[in-house]
N, C-alpha and C positions, 0 to 999 in steps of 0.2 A: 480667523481660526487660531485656537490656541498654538503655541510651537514648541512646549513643552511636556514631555511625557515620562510617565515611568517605566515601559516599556514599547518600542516600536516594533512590532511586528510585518516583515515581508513575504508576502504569500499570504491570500486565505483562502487557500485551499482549505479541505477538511483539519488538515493538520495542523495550521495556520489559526481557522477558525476555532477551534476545539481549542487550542491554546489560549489564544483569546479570551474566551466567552469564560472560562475554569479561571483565569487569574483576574480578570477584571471583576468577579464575585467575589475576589479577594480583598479588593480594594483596589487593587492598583488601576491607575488611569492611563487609557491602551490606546496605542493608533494602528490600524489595520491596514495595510498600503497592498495594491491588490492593480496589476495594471489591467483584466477587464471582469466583467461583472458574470457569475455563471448564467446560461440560460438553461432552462429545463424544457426538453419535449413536450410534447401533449400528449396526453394518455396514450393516444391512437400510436407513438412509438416508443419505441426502446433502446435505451440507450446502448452501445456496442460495447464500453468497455464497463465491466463490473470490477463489484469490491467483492471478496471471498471475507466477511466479517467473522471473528471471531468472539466468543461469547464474553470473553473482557471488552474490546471494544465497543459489544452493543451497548453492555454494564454501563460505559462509560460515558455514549453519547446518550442514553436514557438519562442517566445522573444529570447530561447538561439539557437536557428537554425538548432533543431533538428528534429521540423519537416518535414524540408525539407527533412530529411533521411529515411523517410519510406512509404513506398510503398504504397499510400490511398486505392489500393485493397483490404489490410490486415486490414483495418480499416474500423468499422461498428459502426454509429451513434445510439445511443440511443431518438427516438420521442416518447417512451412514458415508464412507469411503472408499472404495475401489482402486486401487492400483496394481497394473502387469506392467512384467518386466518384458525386454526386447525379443525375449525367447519362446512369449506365445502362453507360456506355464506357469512360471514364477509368479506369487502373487500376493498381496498384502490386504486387508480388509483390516478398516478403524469405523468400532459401531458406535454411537452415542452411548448406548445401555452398557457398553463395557465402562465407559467414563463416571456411568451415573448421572447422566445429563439428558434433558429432552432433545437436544440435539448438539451438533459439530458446532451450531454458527448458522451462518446464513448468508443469502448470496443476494446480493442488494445493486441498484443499478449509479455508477459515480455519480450523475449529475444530480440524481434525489439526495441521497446523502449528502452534497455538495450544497443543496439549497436549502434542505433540512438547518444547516447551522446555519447559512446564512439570515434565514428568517429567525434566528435566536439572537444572534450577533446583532440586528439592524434594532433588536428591544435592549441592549445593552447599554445603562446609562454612561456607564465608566469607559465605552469602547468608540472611539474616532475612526470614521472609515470615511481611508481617500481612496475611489475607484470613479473611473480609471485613471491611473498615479505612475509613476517610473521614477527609478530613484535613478543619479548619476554621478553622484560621489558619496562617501562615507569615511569621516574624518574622528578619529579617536582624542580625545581632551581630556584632562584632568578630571573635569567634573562631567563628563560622560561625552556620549558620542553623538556627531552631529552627521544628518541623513539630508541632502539636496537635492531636488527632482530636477527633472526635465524643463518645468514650468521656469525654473529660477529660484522657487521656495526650496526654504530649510526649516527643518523640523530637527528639535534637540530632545535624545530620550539619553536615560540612567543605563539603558540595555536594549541592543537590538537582536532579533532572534532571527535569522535565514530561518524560513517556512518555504521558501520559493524553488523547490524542485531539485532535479537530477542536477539541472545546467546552472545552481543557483548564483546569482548576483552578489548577493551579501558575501557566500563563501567567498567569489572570486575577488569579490574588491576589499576583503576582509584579511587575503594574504592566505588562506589557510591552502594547506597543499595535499590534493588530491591525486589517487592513482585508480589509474581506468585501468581494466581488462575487457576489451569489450571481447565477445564471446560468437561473432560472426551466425548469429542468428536471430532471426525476428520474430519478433510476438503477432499472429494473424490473430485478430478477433472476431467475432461475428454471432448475432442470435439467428435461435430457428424455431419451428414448429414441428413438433416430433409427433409421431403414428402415434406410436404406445408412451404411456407414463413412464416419468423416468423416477419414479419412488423417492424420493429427494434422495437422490443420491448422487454424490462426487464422481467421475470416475477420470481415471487418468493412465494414462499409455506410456511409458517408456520405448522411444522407439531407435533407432540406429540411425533415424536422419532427423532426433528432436524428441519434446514432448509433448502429449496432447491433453489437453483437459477438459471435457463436460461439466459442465455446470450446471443444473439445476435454477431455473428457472420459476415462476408461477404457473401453474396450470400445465399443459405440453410444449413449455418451449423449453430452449435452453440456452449455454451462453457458452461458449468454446475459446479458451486461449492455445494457440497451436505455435509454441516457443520450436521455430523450424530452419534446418540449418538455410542462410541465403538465400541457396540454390532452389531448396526447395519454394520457402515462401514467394519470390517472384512467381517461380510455377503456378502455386497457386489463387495468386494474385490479377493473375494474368486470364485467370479462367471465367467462363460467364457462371450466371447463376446454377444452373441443371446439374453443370459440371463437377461444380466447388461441393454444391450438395454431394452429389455422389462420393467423391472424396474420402469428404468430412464420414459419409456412414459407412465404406470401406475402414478408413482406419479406423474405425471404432467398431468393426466385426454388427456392423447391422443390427446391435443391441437393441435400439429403439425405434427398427423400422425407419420409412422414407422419412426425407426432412425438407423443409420446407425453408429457404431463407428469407428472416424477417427482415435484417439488417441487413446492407450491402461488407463485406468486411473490409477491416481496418488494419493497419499495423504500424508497429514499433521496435528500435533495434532496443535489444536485451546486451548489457553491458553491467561485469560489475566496477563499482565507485567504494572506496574507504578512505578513511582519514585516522590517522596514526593520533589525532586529536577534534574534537568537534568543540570545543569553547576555547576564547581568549580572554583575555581583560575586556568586558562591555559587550562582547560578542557570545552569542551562541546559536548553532546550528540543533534542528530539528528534523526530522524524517528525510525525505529522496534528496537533501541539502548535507544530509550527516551520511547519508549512506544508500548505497541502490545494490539490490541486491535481484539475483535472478527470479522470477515471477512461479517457477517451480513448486512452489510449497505457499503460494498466496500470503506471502506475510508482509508484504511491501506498507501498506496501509494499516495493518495490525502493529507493525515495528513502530512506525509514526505516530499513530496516536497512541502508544505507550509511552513513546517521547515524551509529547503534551504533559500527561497522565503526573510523567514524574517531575520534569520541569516546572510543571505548577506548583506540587507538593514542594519540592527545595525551596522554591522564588518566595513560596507565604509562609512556609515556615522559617524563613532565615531570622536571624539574632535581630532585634532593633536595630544595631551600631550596625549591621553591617549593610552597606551599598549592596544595590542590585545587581552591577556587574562586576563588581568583585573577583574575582581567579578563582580566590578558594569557594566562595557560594556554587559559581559553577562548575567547580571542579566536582563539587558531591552530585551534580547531577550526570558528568558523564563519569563518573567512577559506578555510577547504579545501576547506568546503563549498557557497559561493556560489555557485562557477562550477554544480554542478550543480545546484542548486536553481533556477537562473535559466534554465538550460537548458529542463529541464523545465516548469517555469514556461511561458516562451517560445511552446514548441512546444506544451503542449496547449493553452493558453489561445490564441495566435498559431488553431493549427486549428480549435478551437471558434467561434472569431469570424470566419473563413472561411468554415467552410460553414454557419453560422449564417443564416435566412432573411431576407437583406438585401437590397438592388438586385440585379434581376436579372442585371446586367451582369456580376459578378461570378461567374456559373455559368460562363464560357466560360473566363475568367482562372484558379477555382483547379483546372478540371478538367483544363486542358492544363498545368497545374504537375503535377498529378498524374501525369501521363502524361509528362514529361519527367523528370522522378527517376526515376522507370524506365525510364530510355532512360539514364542517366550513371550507368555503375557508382561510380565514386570518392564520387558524391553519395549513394548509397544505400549504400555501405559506411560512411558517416559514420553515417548512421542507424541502421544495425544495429550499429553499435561504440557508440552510448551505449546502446540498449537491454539487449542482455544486458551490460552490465557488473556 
């Protein structure tokens, strides 16, 4: 195996791959280090945890040819958005037709999108893929930086890029220094089969013990992330199926009739993660490795491969003379991407700590914020221009 690269990529994940597959079209010659390989369900199920795509993102994985890999049955367009606030009244609506667009995005299931690049990545002549791989040291040298697995092999690249998640490896063996907030609540997931159509439509709850999301799924099902304080998600974790259904169509006020669960559900703790820097000399960090942000506003995935997006664009258009991992090369790609990282940043974390169950005084304050963005078109055209981008 060759043990030279021009970039080494850890994680291939979507964010990972998408990276990838975008610079090795460039020319550079890629290794992929991936410690297991995804599997995809059969038709007959559904994945539990989705991606909330937006319509840059799709822009983007179409550009790399991925979406020709996945099934548009599995894929359900978003035409409109719903959000109440904790008071029952308050309430927010973002239409596609206000934007000028056929729709919000689209609501896509992780493991297809996940195998989607993968079948791009595995036709990639430029691109090395060790799976499954574990790296275990990471040594920085003059003439670039040297990656040592598990196995005993080393691999020497020009530039390696943490792709590798919330808990990433490369960050941590890379020195860079992270600060948690975790936010003592957990993401439930789970699909269902709904009575009545749910119009592709978002819709989403602000509630005093958490948030709740519908999603929109194909046909009458749907996909729910229920961002819930501890206390509650045990509760409902602990419930059998009849029960959890019932719940789930309580706090969602019965909109769409009985529900049916396809999926048994899932979860995850929701914590935020920032880095006061995401590149070093030879190093640089990419998506849930640069940054984790609350699931509130689904941008977790759309941040990331906006990463990729720009990361590629710096890395092939850099000056001849200059090295891959260079400071100043990758300092232009996180100087491009602050502004949105702090954005996002801002807003879910800013809203999590809103309707989070504080002084009551505050329920009057952010639910008539609520109901005032939806009264100022210019204010709500601002919010739907960062979301689908």
């Amino acid at each position: 195996m060759n043990t030279k690269f021009d970039v080494a990529i850890v994680g291939g994940g979507p964010v990972g791959a998408a990276l990838a597959i975008a610079i090795a079209r460039g020319g550079l010659q890629v290794i992929v280090v991936e410690g297991r390989e995804p599997t995809l369900p059969d038709n007959a199920q559904w994945d539990a945890r989705v991606y909330a795509m937006s319509p840059g993102s799709l822009d983007f994985i179409a550009g790399l040819g991925a979406s020709q890999c996945i099934d548009e049955e599995r894929i359900a367009a978003i035409a409109s958005m719903q959000v109440w606030g904790d008071d029952g009244k308050a309430s927010i609506e973002f239409d596609a037709m206000e934007a000028g667009r056929d729709n919000l995005g689209c609501i896509m299931e992780a493991g297809r999108l996940q195998t989607a690049l993968w079948n791009v990545l595995l036709k990639e002549s430029n691109v090395t893929l060790r799976c499954p791989a574990r790296c275990e040291s990471l040594a920085l040298h003059a003439s670039g930086t040297q990656l040592g697995f598990t196995d005993g092999q080393t691999i020497e690249a020009d530039l390696v890029i943490g792709a590798d998640g919330a808990d990433s490896w490369v960050r941590s063996a890379s020195g860079f220094e992270a600060k948690t907030k975790p936010y003592g609540q957990v993401g439930v997931v789970a699909n269902f089969l709904t009575e009545r159509p749910h119009g592709h439509v978002a819709r989403q709850w602000f509630q005093k013990d958490g948030v709740l999301a519908w999603l929109p799924l194909p046909g009458n099902r749907m996909s729910i992330v229920w961002s819930a304080q501890t206390s509650l998600a045990e509760e409902l974790l602990a419930l059998d199926a009849n029960a959890f259904c019932n719940r789930v169509t309580e706090a969602g006020k019965g909109i769409l009739g009985k529900l049916e669960l396809i999926t048994p559900p899932a979860s995850f703790p929701l914590r935020l993660v920032e880095l006061a820097h995401t590149v070093k000399r030879g190093v640089a960090l990419v998506g849930d490795a640069a940054h984790v942000v609350h699931p509130l506003a689904g941008q977790g995935v759309n941040l990331g491969l906006r990463d990729a997006q720009k990361l590629a664009q710096v890395l092939l258009s850099r000056n001849i003379n200059e090295h891959l991992g260079e400071l100043a090369v990758l300092r232009r790609y996180e100087r491009a991407r602050r502004e949105d990282w702090l954005a996002t940043k801002y807003v879910t974390d800013g809203l999590h700590t809103l309707f989070h169950p504080t002084h009551p005084s505050l329920t009057r304050v952010r639910n008539f914020g609520l109901t005032m963005t939806n009264q100022l078109p210019i204010l709500k055209r601002q919010f739907m221009t960062h979301a689908i981008q």
